[in-house]
C-alpha positions as CSV (number, residue, x, y, z in Angstrom):
1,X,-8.9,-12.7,0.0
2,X,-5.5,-11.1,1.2
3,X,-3.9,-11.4,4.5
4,X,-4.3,-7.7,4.6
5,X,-8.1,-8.3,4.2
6,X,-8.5,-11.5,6.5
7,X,-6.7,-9.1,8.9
8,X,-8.8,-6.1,8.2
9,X,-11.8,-8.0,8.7
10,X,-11.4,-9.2,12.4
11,X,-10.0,-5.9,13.4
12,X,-12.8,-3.9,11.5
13,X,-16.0,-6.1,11.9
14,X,-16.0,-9.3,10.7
15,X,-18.2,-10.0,7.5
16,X,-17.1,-8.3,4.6
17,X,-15.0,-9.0,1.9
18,X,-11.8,-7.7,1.7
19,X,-9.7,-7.0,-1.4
20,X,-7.0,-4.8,-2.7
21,X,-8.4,-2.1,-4.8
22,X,-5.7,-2.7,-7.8
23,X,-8.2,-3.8,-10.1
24,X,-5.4,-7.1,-11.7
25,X,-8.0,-8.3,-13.7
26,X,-10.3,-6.5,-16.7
27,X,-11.6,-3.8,-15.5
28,X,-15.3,-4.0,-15.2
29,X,-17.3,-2.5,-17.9
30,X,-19.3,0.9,-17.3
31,X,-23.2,0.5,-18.6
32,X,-22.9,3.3,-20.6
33,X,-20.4,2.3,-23.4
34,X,-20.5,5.5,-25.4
35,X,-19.6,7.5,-22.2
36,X,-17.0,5.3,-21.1
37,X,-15.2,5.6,-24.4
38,X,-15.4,9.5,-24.5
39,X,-13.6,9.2,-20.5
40,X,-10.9,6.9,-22.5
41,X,-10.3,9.3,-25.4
42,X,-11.9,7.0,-28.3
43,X,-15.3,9.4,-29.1
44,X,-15.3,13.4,-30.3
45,X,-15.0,15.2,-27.0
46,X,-17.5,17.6,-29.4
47,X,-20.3,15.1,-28.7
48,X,-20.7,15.8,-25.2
49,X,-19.9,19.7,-24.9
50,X,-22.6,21.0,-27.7
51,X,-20.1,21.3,-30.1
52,X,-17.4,22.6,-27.9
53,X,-14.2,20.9,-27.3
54,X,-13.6,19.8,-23.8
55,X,-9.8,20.9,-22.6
56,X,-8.3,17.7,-21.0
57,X,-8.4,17.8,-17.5
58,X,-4.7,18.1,-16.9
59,X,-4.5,21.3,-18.4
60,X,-7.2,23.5,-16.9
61,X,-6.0,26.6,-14.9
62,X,-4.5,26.2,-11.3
63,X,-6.5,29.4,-10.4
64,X,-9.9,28.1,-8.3
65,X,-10.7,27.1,-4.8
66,X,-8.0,25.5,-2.6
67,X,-8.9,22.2,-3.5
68,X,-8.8,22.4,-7.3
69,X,-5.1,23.8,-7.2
70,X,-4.5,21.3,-4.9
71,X,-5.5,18.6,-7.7
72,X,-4.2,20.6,-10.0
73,X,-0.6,20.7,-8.6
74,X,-1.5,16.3,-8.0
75,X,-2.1,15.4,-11.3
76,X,1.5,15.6,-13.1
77,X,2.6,13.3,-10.0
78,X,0.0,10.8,-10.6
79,X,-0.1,7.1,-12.9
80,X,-1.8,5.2,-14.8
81,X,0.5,1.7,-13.7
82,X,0.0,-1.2,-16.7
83,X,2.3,-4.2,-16.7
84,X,0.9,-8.0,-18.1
85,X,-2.7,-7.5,-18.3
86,X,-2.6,-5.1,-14.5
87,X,-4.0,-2.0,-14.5
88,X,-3.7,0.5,-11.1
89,X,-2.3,3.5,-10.4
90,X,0.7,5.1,-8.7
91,X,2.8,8.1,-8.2
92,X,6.0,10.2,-7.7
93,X,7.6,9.9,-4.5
94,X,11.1,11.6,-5.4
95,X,11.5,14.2,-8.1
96,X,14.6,12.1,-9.1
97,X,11.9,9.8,-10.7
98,X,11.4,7.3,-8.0
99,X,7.4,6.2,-8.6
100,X,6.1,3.9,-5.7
101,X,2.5,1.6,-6.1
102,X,1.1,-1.5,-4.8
103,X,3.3,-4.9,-5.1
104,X,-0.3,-6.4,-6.2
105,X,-0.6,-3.8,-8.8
106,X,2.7,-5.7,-10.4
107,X,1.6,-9.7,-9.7
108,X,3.5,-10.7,-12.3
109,X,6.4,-8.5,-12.7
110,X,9.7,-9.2,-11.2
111,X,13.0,-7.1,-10.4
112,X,14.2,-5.6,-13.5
113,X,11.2,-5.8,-15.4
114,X,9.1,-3.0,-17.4
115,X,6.3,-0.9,-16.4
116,X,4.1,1.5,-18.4
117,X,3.1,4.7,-16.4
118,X,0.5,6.8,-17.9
119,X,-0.1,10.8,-17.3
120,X,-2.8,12.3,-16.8
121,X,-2.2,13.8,-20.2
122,X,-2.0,10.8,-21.7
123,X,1.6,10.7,-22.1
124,X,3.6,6.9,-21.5
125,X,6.6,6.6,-19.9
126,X,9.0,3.5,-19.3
127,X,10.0,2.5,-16.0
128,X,11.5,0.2,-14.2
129,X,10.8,-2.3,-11.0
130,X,13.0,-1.9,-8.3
131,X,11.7,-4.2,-5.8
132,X,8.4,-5.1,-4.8
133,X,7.6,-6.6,-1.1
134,X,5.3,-9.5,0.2
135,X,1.5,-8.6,-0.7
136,X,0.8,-10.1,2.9
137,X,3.9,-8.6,4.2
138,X,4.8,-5.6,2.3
139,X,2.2,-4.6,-0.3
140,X,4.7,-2.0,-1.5
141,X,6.7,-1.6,-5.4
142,X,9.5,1.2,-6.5
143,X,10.0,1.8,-9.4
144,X,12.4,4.4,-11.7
145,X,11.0,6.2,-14.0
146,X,12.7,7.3,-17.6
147,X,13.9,11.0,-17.4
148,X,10.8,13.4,-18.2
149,X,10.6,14.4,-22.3
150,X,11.1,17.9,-21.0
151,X,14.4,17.4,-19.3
152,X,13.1,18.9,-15.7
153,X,12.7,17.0,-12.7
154,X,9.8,14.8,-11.7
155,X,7.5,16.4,-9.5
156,X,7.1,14.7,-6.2
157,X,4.1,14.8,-3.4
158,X,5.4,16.4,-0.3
159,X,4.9,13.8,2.6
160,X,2.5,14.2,5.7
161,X,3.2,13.0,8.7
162,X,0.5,10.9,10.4
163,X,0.9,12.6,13.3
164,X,-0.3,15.7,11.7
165,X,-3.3,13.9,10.3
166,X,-6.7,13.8,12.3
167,X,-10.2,11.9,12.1
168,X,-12.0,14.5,10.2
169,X,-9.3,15.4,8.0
170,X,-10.2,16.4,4.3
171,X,-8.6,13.7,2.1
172,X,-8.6,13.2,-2.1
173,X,-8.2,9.7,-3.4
174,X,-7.1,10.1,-6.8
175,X,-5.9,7.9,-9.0
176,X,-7.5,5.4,-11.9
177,X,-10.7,3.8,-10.4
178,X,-11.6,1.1,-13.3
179,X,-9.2,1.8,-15.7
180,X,-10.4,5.2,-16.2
181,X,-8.6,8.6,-16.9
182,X,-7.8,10.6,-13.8
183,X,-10.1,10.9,-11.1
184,X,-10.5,12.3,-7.5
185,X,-12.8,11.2,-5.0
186,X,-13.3,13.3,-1.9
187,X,-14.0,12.2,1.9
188,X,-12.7,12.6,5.3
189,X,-10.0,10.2,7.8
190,X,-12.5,7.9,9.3
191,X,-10.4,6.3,11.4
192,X,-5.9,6.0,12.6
193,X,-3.8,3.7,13.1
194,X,-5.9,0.6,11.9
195,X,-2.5,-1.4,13.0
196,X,-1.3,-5.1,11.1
197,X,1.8,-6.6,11.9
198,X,3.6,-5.0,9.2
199,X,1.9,-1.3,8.1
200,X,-0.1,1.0,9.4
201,X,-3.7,2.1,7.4
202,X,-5.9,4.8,7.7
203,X,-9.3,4.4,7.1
204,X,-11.1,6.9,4.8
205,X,-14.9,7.0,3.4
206,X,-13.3,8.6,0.0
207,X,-14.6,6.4,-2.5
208,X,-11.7,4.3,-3.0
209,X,-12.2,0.9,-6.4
210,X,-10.7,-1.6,-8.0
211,X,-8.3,0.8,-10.2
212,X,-7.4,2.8,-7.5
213,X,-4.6,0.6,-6.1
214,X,-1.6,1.8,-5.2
215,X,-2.3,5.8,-5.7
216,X,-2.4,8.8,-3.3
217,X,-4.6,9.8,-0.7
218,X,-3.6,13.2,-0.1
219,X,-4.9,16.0,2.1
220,X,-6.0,19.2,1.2
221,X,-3.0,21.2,1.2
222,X,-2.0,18.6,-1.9
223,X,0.5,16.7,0.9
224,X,0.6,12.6,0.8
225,X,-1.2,11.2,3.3
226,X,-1.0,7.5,2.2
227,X,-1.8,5.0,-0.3
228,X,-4.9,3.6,-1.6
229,X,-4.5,-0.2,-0.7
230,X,-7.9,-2.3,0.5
231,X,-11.2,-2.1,1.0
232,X,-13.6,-3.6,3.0
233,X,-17.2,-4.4,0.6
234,X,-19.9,-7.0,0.0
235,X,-19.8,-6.1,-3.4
236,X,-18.5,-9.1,-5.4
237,X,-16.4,-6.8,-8.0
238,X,-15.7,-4.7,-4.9
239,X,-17.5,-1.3,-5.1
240,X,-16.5,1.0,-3.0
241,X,-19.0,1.2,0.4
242,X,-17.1,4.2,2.3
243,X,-14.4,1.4,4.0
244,X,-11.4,2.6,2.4
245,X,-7.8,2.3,3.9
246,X,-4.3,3.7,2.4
247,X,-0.4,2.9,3.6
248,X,0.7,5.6,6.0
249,X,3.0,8.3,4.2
250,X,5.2,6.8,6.8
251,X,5.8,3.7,6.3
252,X,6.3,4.3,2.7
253,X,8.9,6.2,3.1
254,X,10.3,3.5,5.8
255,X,10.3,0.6,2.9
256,X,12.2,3.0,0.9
257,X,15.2,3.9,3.3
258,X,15.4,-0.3,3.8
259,X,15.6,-0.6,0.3
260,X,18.3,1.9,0.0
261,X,20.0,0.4,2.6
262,X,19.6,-3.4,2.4
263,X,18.5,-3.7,-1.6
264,X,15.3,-5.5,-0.1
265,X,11.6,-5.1,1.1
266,X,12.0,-8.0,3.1
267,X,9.7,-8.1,6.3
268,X,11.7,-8.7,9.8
269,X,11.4,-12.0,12.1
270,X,12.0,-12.1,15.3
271,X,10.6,-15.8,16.1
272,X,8.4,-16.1,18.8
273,X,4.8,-16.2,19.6
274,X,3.0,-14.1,21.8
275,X,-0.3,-14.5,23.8
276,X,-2.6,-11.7,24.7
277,X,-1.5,-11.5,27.7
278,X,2.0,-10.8,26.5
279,X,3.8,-14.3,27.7
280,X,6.3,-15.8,25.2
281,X,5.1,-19.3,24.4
282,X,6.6,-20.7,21.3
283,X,9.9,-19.7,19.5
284,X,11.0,-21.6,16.6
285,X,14.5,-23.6,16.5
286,X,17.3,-20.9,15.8
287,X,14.8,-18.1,16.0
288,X,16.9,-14.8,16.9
289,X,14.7,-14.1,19.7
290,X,16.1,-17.2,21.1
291,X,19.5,-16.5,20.0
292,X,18.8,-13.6,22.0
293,X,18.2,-15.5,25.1
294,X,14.6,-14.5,25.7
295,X,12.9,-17.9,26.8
296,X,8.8,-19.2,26.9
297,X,7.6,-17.7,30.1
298,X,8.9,-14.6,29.3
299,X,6.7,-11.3,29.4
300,X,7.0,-8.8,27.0
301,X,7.1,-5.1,29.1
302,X,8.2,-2.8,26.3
303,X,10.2,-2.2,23.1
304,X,13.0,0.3,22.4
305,X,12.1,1.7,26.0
306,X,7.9,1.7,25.2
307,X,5.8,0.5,26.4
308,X,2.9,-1.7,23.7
309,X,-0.5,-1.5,24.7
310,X,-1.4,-4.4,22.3
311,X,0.5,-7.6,20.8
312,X,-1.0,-6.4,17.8
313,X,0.8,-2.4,18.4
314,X,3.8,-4.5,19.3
315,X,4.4,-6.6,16.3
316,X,3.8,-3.2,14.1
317,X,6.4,-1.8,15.9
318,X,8.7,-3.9,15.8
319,X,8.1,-4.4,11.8
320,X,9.4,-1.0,11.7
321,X,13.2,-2.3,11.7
322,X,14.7,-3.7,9.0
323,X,16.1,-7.0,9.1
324,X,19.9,-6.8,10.3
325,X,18.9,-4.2,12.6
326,X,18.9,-4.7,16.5
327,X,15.7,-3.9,18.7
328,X,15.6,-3.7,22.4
329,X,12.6,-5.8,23.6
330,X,12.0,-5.3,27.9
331,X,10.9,-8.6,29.2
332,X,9.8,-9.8,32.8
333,X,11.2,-13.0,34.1
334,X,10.3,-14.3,37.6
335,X,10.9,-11.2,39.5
336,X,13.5,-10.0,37.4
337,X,13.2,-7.6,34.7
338,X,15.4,-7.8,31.5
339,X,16.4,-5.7,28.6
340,X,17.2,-8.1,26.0
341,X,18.6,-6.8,22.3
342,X,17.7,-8.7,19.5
343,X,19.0,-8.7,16.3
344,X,16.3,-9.0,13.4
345,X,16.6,-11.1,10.4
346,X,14.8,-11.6,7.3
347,X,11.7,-13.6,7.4
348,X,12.3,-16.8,5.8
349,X,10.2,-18.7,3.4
350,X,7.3,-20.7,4.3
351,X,8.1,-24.3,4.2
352,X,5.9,-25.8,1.5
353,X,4.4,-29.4,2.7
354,X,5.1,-31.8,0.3
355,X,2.4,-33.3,-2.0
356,X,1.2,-36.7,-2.0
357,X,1.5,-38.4,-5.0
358,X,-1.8,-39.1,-6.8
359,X,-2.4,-42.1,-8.6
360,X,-4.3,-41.1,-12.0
361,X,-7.6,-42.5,-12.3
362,X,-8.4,-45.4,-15.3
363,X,-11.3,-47.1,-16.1
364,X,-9.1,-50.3,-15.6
């Protein structure tokens, strides 16, 4: 289980099992073999039409209802994403061939290394890993594409803002649920603002699988409205039950002005420990809040001249700096009130506790 999921689960109701959806291992088999090989391209589409030749799905007409040009004008932007045995999916972000998925899509590919990126026409292109963030942190990976065959741009989702997203909302997973050729799944928002310390999910009962990690959820108009992350199932492969959630469109596009401006995903660290009740009660040695001056017995009152209504809304706040940047945190001290400006660095490394040394066991 993730930190996102361990998260996910005490905000969202406890017992289920959380997972991404990237699908890292084999994909699970489908009972029908015959029909999951015609879906992959390995049986005579003929079979299954009468004797008529089924037209891939990527090149039927745009004319329809609203929501079939809608997928229609998706599919060139979406991925198959295969690197080292890991299958999920992804898609354009930039038209300058900038392609974004999950970091757990990629668990075992590093900065610099090569991904395959599959239309849904079947064709493969290169691409490269730009940086990937913290799963538990920042479950996020960029990655450039190789210039398109025929010599035109890349053709990128336009982004929604959350705040012009509702519960209710019409929303389209899409993406490669079990390895599969493209696919589209169809629900509503269920739920905003599902807030961990370091992104923002929305929750959506489109029927989101292993597979479908790291591809669009997008709204009806064809806009991005996030990216298919975690679920929440008692399902031990981790069928879909309805309890879907995807990356805000916004703090996607947050990760990628840090990258471009400090060459990292790393997540911020201010240092300190907060109780409900908002009172500062631990701060590590050297930690910049303390640097700062802010002290234990403070009281957090706002941030960047807000209010937080939660520690939980405050932490997810804050994580939308970079480190380097400076954050203006309002605290309460005695009868005073301060406004204190910290300056954010990167999160370091957890210190790994040293192992005991085992004696091997004889039959001596």
């Amino acid at each position: 289980m993730t930190i996102h999921g361990k998260l996910l689960g005490v905000l969202l109701a406890g017992g289920f099992a959380a997972a991404p959806c990237a699908g890292a291992a084999q994909p699970a088999r489908i009972s029908d073999a015959a029909f999951s090989s015609a879906l992959s391209g390995g049986l005579d589409k003929s079979a299954f039409s009468g004797g008529a030749y089924i037209q891939p799905a990527a090149y039927t007409s745009e004319s329809g209802t609203p929501v079939e040009t809608a997928i229609h004008r998706s599919m060139p932007s979406v991925f198959k994403v295969t690197s080292q045995g890991s299958t999920g999916s992804g898609f354009v972000l930039y038209d300058s061939g900038i392609a974004v998925t999950n970091a757990h899509v990629l668990p075992n590919v590093a900065k610099g290394g090569e991904v395959t990126l599959t239309t849904a026409d079947g064709e493969d292109y290169k691409g490269v890993l730009l940086v990937k963030g913290s799963v538990s942190k920042r479950d996020l990976a960029f990655i450039q594409l190789q210039p398109r065959r025929d010599g035109k741009p890349w053709k990128a989702f336009r982004l929604k803002k959350s705040g012009r997203v509702a519960v209710g909302s019409q929303v389209m997973a899409m993406g490669h649920p079990r390895g599969l050729e493209f696919s589209v799944s169809r629900g509503i928002i269920s739920g905003l603002d599902r807030l961990l310390p370091n992104l923002t999910f929305l929750q959506t009962d489109a029927a989101i699988n292993p597979g479908n990690s790291g591809g669009p959820l997008v709204s009806e108009d064809g806009e991005l409205v996030g990216m298919n992350t975690q679920i929440l199932t008692h399902e031990p492969g981790g069928g879909s039950e309805g309890l879907g959630f995807a990356i805000i469109a916004d703090d996607i596009e947050l990760a990628w002005r840090q990258f471009k401006k400090t060459g990292n995903l790393d997540a911020p660290w201010i240092g300190l420990m907060v109780a409900p009740d908002f009172s500062v009660y631990s701060m590590p040695a050297g930690s910049p809040a303390g640097k700062a001056g802010i002290q234990t017995g403070d009281i957090i009152a706002g941030l960047e001249g807000g209010p937080c209504r939660s520690v939980s809304e405050f932490m997810n706040r804050l994580n939308k700096s970079a480190p380097g940047e400076t954050v203006r945190i309002l605290v309460m001290r005695g009868e005073e009130t301060l406004e204190i400006p910290v300056t954010l660095e990167a999160e370091p490394a957890p210190v790994q506790p040293r192992s005991k040394r085992i004696r091997p066991f004889t039959d001596r």
